[in-house]
Backbone as JSON, one array per atom type, in Angstrom:
{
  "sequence": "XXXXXXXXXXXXXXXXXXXXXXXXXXXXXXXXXXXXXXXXXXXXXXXXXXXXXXXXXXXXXXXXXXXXXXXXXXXXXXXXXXXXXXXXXXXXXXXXXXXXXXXXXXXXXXXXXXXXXXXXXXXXXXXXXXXXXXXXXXXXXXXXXXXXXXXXXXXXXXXXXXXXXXXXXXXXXXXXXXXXXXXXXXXXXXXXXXXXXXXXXXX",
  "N": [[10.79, 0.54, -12.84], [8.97, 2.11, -12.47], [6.92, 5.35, -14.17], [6.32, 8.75, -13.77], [5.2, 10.9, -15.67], [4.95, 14.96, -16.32], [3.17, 15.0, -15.07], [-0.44, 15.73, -14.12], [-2.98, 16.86, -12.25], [-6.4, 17.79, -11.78], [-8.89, 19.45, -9.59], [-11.98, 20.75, -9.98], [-10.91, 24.13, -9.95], [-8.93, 23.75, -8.88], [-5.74, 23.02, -8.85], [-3.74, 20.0, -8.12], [-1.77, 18.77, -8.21], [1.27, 19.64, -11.11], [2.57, 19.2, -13.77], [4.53, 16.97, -12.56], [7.18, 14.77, -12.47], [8.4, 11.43, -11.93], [10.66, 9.09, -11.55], [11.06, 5.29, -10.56], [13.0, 3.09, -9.3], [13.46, -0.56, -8.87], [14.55, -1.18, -6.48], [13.96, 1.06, -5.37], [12.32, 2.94, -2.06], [10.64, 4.38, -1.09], [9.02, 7.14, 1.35], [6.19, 9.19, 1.06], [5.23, 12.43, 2.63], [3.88, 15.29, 3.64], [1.37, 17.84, 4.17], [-2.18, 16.92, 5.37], [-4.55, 16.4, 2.91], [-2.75, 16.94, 0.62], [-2.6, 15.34, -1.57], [-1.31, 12.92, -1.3], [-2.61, 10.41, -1.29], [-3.91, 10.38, -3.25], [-1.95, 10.29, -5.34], [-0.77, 8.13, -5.17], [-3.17, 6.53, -5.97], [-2.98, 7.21, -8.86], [-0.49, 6.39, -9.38], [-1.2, 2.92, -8.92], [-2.98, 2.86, -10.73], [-5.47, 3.42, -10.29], [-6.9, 6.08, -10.65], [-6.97, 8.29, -13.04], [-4.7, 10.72, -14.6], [-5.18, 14.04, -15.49], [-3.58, 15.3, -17.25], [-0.81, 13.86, -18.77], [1.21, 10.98, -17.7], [1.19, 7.61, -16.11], [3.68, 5.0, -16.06], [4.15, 1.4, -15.94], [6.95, -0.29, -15.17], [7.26, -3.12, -17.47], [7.62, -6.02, -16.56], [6.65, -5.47, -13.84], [4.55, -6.76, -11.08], [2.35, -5.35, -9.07], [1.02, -4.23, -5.46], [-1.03, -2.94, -4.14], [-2.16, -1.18, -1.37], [-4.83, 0.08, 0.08], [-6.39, 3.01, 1.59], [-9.22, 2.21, 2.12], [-8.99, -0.38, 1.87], [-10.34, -2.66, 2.93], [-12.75, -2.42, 2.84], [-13.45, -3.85, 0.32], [-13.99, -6.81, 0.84], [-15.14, -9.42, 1.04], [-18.1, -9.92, 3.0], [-19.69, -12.31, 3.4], [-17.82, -14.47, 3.33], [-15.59, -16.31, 4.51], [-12.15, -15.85, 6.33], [-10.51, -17.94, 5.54], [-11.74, -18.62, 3.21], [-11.94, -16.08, 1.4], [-9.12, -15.98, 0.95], [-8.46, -18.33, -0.31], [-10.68, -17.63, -2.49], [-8.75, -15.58, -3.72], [-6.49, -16.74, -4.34], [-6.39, -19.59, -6.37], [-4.99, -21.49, -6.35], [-3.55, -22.71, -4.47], [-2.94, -25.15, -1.73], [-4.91, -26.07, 1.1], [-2.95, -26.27, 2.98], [-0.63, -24.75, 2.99], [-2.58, -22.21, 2.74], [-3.25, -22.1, 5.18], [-0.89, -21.84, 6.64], [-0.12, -19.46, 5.78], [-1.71, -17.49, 6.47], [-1.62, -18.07, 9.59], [0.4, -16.66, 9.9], [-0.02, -14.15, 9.51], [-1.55, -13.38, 12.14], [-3.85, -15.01, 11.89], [-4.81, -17.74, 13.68], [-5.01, -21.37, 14.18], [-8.51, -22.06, 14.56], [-9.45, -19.19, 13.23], [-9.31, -18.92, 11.0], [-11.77, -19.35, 10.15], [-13.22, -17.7, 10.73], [-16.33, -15.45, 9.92], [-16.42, -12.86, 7.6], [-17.67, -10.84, 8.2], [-17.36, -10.28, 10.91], [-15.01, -9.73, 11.62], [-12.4, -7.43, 13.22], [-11.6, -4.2, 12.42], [-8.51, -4.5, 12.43], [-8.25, -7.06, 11.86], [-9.26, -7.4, 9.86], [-7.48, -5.11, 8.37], [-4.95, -6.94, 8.46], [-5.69, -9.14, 6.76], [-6.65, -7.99, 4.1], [-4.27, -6.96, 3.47], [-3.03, -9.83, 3.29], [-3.6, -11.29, 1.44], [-2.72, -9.43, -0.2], [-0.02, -10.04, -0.63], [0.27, -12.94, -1.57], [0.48, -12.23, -3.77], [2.95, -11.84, -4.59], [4.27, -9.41, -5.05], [6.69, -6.85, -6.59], [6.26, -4.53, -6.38], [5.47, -2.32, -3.91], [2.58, -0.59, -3.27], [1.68, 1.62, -0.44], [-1.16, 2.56, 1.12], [-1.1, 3.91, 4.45], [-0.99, 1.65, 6.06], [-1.14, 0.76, 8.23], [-2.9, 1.42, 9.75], [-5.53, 0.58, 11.85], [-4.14, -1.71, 13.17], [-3.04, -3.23, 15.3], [-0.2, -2.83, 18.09], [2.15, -4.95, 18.16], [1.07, -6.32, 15.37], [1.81, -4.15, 13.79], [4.84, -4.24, 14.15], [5.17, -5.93, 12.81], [4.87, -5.81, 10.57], [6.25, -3.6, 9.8], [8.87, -5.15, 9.75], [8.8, -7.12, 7.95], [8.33, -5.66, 5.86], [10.93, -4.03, 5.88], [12.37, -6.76, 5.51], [11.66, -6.87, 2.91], [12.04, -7.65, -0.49], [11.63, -5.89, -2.65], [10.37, -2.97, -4.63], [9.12, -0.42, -2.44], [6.77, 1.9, -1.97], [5.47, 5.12, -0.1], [3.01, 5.83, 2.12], [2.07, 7.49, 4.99], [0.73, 7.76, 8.63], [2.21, 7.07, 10.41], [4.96, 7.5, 11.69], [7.52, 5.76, 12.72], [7.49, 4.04, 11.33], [7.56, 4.86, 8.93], [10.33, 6.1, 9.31], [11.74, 3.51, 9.68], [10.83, 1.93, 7.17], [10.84, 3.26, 4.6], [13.54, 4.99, 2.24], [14.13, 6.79, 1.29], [12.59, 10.1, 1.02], [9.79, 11.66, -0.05], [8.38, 15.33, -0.8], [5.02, 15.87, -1.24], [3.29, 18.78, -1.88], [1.83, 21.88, -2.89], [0.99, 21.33, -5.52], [3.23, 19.94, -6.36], [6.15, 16.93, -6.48], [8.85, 16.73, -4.69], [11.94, 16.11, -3.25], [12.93, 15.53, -0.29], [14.18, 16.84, 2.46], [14.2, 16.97, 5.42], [13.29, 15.81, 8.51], [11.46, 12.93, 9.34], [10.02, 13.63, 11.85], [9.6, 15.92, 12.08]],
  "CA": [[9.54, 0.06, -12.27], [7.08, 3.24, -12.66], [7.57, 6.58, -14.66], [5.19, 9.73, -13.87], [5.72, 12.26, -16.49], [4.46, 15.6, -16.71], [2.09, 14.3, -14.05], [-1.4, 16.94, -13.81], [-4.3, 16.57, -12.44], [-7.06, 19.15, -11.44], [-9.98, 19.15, -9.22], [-12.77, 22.06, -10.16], [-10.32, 25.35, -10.06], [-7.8, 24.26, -7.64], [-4.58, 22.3, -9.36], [-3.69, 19.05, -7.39], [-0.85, 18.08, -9.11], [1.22, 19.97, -11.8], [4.13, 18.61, -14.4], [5.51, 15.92, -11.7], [8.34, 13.88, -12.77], [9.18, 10.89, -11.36], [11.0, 7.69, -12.2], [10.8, 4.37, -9.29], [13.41, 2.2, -9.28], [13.09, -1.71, -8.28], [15.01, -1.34, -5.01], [13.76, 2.69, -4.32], [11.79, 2.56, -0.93], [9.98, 6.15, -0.9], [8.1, 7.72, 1.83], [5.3, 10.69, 0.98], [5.05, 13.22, 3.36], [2.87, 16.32, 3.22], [-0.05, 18.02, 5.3], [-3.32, 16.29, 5.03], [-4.61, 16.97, 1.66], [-1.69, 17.45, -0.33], [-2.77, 14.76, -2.6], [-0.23, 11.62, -1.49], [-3.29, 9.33, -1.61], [-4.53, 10.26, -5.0], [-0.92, 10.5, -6.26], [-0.86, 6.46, -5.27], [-3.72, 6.05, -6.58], [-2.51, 7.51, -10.12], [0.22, 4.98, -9.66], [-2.01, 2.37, -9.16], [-4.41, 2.9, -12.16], [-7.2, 3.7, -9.62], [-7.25, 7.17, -11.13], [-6.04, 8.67, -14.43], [-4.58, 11.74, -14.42], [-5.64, 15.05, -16.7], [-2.83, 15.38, -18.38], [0.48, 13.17, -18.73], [1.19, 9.29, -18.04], [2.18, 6.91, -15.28], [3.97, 4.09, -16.71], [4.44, 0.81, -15.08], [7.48, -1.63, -16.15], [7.07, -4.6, -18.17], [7.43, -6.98, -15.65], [6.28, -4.95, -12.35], [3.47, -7.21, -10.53], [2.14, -4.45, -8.17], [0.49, -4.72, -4.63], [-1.38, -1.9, -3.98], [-2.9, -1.27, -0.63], [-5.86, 1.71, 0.13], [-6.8, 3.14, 3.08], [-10.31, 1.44, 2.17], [-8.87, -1.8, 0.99], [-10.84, -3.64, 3.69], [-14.24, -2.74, 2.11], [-13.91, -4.77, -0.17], [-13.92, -7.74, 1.21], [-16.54, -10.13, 0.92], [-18.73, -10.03, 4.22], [-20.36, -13.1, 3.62], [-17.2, -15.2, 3.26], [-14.57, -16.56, 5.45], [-11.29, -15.58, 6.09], [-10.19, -19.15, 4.47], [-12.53, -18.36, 1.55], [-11.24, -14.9, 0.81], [-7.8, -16.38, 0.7], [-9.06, -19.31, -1.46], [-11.39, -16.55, -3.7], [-7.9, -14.83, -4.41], [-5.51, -17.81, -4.48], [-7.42, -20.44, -6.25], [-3.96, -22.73, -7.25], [-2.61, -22.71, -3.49], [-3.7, -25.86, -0.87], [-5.15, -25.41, 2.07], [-2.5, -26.24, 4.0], [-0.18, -23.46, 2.69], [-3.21, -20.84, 3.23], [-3.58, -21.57, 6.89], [0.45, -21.2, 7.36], [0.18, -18.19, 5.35], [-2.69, -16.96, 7.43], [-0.79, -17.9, 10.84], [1.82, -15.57, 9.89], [-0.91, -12.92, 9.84], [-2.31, -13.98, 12.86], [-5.39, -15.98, 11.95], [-4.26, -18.93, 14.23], [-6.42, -22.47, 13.83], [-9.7, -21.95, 13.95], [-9.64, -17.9, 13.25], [-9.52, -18.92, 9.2], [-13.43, -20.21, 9.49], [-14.03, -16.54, 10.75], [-16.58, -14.57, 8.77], [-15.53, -11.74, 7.17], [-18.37, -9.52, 8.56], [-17.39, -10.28, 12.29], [-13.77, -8.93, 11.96], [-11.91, -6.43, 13.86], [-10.5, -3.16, 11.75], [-7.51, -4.53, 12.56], [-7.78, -8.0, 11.53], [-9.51, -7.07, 8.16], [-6.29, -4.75, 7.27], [-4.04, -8.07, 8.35], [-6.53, -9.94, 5.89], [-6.21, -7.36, 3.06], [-2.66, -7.33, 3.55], [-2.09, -11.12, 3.45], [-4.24, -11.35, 0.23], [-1.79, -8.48, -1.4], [1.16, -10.5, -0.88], [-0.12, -13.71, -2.32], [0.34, -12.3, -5.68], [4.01, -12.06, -4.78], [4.46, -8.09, -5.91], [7.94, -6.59, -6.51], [6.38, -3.16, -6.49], [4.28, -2.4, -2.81], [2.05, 0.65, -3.05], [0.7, 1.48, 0.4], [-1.73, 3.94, 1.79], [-2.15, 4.2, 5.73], [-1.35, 0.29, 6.05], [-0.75, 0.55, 9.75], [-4.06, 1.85, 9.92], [-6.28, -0.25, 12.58], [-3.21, -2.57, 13.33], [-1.94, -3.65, 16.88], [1.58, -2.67, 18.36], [2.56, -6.59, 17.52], [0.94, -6.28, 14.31], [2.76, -2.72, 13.59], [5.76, -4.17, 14.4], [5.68, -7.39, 12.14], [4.75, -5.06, 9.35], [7.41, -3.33, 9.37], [9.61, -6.49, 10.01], [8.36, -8.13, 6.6], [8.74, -4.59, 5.25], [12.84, -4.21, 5.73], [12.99, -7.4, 4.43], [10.78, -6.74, 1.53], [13.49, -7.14, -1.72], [10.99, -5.14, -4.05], [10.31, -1.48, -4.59], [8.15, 0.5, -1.91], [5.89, 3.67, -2.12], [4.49, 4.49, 1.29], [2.36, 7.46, 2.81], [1.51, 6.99, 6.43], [1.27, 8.86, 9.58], [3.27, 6.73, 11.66], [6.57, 8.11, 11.55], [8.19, 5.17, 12.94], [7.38, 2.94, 10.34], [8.43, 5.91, 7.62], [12.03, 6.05, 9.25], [12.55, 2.63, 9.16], [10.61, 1.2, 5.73], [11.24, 4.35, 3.96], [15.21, 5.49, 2.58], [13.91, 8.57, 0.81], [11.22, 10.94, 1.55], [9.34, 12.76, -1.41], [7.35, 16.0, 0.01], [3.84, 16.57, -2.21], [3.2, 20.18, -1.78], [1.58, 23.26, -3.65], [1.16, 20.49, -6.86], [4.88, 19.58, -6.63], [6.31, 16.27, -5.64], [10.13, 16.9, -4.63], [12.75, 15.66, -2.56], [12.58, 16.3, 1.26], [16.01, 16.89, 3.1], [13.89, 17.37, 6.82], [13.17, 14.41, 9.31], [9.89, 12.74, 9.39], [9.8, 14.11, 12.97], [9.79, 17.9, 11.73]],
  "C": [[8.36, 0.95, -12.65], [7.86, 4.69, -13.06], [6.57, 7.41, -14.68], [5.93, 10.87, -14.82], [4.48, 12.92, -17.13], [2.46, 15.49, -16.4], [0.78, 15.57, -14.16], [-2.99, 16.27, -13.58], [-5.31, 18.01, -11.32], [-8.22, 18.52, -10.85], [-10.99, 20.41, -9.25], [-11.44, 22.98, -10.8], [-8.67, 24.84, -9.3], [-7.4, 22.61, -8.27], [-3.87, 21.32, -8.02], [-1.75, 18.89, -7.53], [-0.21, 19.15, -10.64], [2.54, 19.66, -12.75], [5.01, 17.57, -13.32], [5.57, 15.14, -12.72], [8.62, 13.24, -12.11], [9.56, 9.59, -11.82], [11.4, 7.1, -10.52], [11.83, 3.23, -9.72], [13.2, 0.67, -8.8], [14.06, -1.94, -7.3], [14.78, 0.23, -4.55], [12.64, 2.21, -3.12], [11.34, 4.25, -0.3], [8.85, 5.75, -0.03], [7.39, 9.43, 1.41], [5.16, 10.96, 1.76], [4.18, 14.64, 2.91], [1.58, 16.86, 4.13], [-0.98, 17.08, 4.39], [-4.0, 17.17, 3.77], [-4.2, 17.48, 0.28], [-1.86, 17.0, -1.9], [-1.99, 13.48, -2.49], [-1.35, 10.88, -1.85], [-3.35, 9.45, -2.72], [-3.14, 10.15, -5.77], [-0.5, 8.4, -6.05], [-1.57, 5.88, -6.02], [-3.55, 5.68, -8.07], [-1.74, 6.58, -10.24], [-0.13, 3.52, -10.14], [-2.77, 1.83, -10.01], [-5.69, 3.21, -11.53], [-7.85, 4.93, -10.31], [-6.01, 7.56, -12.39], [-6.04, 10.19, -14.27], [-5.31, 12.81, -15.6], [-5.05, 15.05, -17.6], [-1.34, 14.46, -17.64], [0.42, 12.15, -18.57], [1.66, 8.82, -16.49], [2.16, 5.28, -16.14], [4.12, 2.83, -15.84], [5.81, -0.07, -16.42], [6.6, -2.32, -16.76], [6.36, -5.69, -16.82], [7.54, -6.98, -13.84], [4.65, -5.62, -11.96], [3.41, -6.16, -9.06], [0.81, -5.08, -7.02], [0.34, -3.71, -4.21], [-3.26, -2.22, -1.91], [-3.79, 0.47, 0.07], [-5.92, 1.66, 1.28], [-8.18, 2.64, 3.44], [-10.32, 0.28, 1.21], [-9.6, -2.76, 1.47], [-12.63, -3.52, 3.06], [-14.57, -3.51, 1.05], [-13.46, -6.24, -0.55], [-15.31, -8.2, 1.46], [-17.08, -10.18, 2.39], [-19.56, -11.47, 4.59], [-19.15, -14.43, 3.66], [-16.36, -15.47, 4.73], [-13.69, -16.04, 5.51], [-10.09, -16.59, 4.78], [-10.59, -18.84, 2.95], [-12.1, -17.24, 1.09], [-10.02, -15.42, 0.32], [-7.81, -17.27, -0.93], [-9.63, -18.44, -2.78], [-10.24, -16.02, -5.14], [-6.5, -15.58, -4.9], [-5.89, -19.41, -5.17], [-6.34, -21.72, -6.66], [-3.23, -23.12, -5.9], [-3.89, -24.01, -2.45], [-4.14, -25.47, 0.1], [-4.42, -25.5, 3.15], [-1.76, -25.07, 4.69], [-0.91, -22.42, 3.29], [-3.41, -20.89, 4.64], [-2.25, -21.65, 7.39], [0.38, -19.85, 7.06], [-0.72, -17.34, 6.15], [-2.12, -16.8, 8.86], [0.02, -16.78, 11.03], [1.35, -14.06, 9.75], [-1.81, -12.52, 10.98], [-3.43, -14.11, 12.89], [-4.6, -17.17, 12.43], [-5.74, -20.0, 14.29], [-7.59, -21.78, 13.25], [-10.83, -20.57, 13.4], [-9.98, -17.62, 11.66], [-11.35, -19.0, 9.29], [-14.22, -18.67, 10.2], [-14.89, -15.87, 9.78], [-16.1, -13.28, 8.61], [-16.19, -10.44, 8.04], [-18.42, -9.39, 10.13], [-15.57, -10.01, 12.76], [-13.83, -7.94, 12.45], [-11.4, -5.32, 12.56], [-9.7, -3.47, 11.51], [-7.26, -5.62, 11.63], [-8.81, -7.89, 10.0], [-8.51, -6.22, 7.32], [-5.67, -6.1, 7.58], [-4.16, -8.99, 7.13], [-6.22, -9.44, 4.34], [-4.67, -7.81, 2.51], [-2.05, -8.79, 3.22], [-2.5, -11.32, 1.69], [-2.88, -10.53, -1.03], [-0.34, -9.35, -1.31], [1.19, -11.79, -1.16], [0.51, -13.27, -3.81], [1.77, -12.42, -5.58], [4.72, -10.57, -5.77], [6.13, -7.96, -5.72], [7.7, -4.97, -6.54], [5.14, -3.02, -5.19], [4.08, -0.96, -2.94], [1.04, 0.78, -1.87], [0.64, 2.31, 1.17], [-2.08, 3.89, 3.15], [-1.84, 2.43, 6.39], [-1.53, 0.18, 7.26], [-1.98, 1.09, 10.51], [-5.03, 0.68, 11.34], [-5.27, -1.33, 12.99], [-2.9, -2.26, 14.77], [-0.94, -2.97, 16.84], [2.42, -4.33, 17.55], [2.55, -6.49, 16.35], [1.82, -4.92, 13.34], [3.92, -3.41, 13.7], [5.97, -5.43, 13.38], [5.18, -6.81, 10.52], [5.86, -4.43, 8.8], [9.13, -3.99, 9.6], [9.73, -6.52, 8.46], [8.94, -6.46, 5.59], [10.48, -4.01, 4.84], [13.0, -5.35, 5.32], [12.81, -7.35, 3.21], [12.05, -6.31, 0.39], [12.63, -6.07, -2.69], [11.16, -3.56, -3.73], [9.21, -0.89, -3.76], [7.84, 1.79, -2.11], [4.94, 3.58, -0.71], [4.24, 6.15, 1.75], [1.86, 6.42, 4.54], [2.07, 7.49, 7.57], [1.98, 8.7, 10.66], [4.43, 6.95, 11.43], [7.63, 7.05, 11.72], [8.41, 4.12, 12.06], [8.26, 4.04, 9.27], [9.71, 5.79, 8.32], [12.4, 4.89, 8.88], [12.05, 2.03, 8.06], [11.04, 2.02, 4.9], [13.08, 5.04, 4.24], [15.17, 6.86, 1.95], [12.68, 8.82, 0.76], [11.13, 12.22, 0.36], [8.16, 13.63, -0.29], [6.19, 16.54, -1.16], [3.6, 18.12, -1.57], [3.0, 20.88, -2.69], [1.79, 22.47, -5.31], [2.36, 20.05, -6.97], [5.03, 17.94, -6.19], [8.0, 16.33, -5.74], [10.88, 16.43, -3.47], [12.41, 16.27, -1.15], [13.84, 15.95, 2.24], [15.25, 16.88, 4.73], [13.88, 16.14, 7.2], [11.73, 14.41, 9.55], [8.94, 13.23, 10.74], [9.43, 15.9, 13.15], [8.29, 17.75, 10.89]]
}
């Protein structure tokens, strides 16, 4: 699915990142761990393509359709649109009957689709993001913080959809409870490194 080699990246003086190695299988299901700052976001990002590293490569398969979610994925979202119309914007081959089941199941119920975008909740603009990223139908989920502004309900049907999820996950995020159960191995970023982590997400 994804190959970082000889990973480096630098910010001013002070080394982010230095020779990481890693190869992503299409059933691995990694959680990042790390103090704040370590670099997990930007090391998603690199995944991603949001950012290119200094030196070395991240590769993606062939036939890896990726679903990458930021911790400011909700900004950009159209403010002047609907929730319907976002859907529609990003789905333009799907009816509308489909997008308001697929919406239900995010909870936009009836008449919550003809919401505008710029009178959402935090919450229900990540649900929105989120429903949009799995439209494309990824087999590789990259996601930063997703649980971010989300309900208990909504937290909990995330990481529902998430254990079933057949594809490959990459996941940073400070809810622990979600990392035990979406996450089966835990990479620790640290001091430019990214290496295996034998502790409990509770430590």
């Amino acid at each position: 699915m994804l190959h970082l080699t000889s990973l480096a990246v630098h910010f001013g003086d002070r080394t982010l990142f230095e020779g990481v190695d890693l190869a992503i299988g299409n059933k691995d299901r990694i959680g990042l761990v790390g103090r704040n700052g370590a670099g997990k976001s930007t090391l998603l990002k690199m995944i991603a393509g949001v950012v290119s590293p200094d030196a070395g490569s991240a590769t993606l398969g062939a036939s890896v359709v990726m679903g990458y979610f930021a911790q400011h994925q909700m900004e950009v979202l159209d403010g002047k649109s609907t929730v319907l119309e976002e859907q529609m914007e990003h789905t333009r081959t799907i009816g509308i009957g489909p997008l308001r089941n697929a919406a239900g199941a995010f909870g936009f119920q009836g008449d919550d689709v003809e919401k505008s975008v710029s009178v959402l909740s935090g919450g229900e603009r990540a649900r929105l993001a989120l429903l949009k990223i799995m439209f494309d139908t990824p087999n590789l989920l990259v996601l930063d913080e997703p649980t971010n502004h989300l309900d208990l309900d909504m937290r909990h049907a995330l990481e529902v959809a998430l254990q079933d999820y057949a594809g490959a996950i990459v996941l940073v995020s400070h809810d622990r409870h979600l990392l035990r159960n979406a996450a089966e191995q835990l990479l620790l970023v640290n001091e430019g490194a990214v290496e295996d982590y034998a502790g409990d997400v509770e430590t």
